[in-house]
C-alpha angles and dihedrals in degrees: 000000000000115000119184128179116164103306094351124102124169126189110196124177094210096180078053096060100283089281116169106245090181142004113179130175121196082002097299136100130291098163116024108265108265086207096198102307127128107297093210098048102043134079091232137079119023140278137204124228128220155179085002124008126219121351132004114190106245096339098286117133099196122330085299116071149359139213130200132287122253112169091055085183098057086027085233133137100231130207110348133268112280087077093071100048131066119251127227109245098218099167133009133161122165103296107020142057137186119205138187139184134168134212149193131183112136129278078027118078104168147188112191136196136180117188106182121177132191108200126150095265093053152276124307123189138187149175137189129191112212114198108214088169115115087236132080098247127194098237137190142210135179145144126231106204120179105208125193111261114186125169120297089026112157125209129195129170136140132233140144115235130015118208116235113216144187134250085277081060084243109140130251119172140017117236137174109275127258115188077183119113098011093161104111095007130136101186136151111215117197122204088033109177082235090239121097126172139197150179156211154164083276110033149341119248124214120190115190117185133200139176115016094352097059097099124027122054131179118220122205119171110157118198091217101058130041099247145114124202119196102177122194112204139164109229137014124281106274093005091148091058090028113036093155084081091044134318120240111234123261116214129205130248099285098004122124128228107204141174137192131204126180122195117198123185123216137170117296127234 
């Protein structure tokens, strides 16, 4: 699916999970080109992140149940389930698109739905989770961009408190937050403002978050690829198993957990 709105152009492969394979600005490059390779194993596109977002230990979600794991190595289940299934177009212009996916993996019993919209002054995208289960259920949303990271990128934003972790990337302790030396860092920040900028040779990036997405954020910026993930998300790594860093939300039988992120493009440095 091509999308293309003034200097905007998106690329989504909604049959493999509605990932981003591109996102370009003034015909160069916001996220790293994904260039046909496997949304969910590569460092490049985007992702979306439901009904959890980020690890679970050991793949339990509560004392109840458990899904697979995914990250061997951390013996985590990483990132949800809608990743992995394909999504319904159900409308789409040239420069919007409406998605939906359901799912159902017990205790999830999901409605899904992706509006994403391509306009001059930028890209807004945003995701809401629908519980059509009888039960109340603690839900989770988030988005896993790539961006493109090349050398002399800046990076500002604002939060209160950053999570330690150990070597399984689980949290451990609260500490003040430090948006210094970001390079190399994987770190979930909590009271985030909900804006975060960047730049390069070629633009500066603004993310503005609402909803559910307005205060916590995920950073990834991996020394050994050129790439920077600020990942808006709607609740801690491992909150169902570990509330005491930040609960996950639990939404009511036909309620709706839902999030919003715009991206505008200026001039780089």
């Amino acid at each position: 699916m091509h999308l293309r709105a003034g200097r905007w152009s998106a690329h989504l492969l909604p049959g493999r999970g509605a990932a981003f394979e591109r996102l370009d600005f003034a015909a160069r490059p916001v996220l790293r080109p994904l260039d046909g390779a496997d949304p969910n194993t590569t460092r490049a596109g985007a992702f979306w992140m439901a009904p959890w977002t980020n690890r679970l230990d050991g793949g339990a979600f509560g004392a109840r149940h458990r899904f697979p794991i995914n990250r061997p190595d951390e013996g985590n289940a990483l990132h949800g389930l809608v990743r992995e299934n394909p999504w319904a177009v159900m409308d789409a212009g040239p420069g919007h698109a409406v998605l939906t996916q359901s799912l159902s993996a017990t205790p999830f019993d999901i409605a899904a739905r992706l509006d994403i919209t391509l306009a001059e002054d930028g890209v807004t995208l945003a995701l809401s989770l629908r519980n059509d289960s009888p039960e109340p259920c603690p839900l989770g949303i988030g988005w896993h961009p790539w961006f493109h990271r090349p050398p002399g990128t800046t990076l500002a934003f604002a939060a209160e408190t950053q999570l330690a972790t150990d070597r399984r990337g689980l949290p451990i302790a609260a500490q003040p937050a430090s948006t210094q030396d970001w390079l190399g860092q994987d770190r979930h920040f909590t009271g985030w403002t909900g804006t975060a900028r960047f730049t390069t040779a070629d633009h500066a990036i603004t993310l503005s978050a609402t909803g559910a997405w307005s205060h916590n954020l995920q950073l990834f910026a991996p020394r050994e690829t050129p790439v920077l993930c600020l990942e808006p998300v709607s609740h801690p790594p491992n909150a169902i198993n570990q509330p005491e860093f930040g609960p996950m939300h639990v939404v009511q039988s036909g309620q709706t957990l839902a999030g919003q992120i715009k991206i505008e493009a200026g001039p780089g440095e």
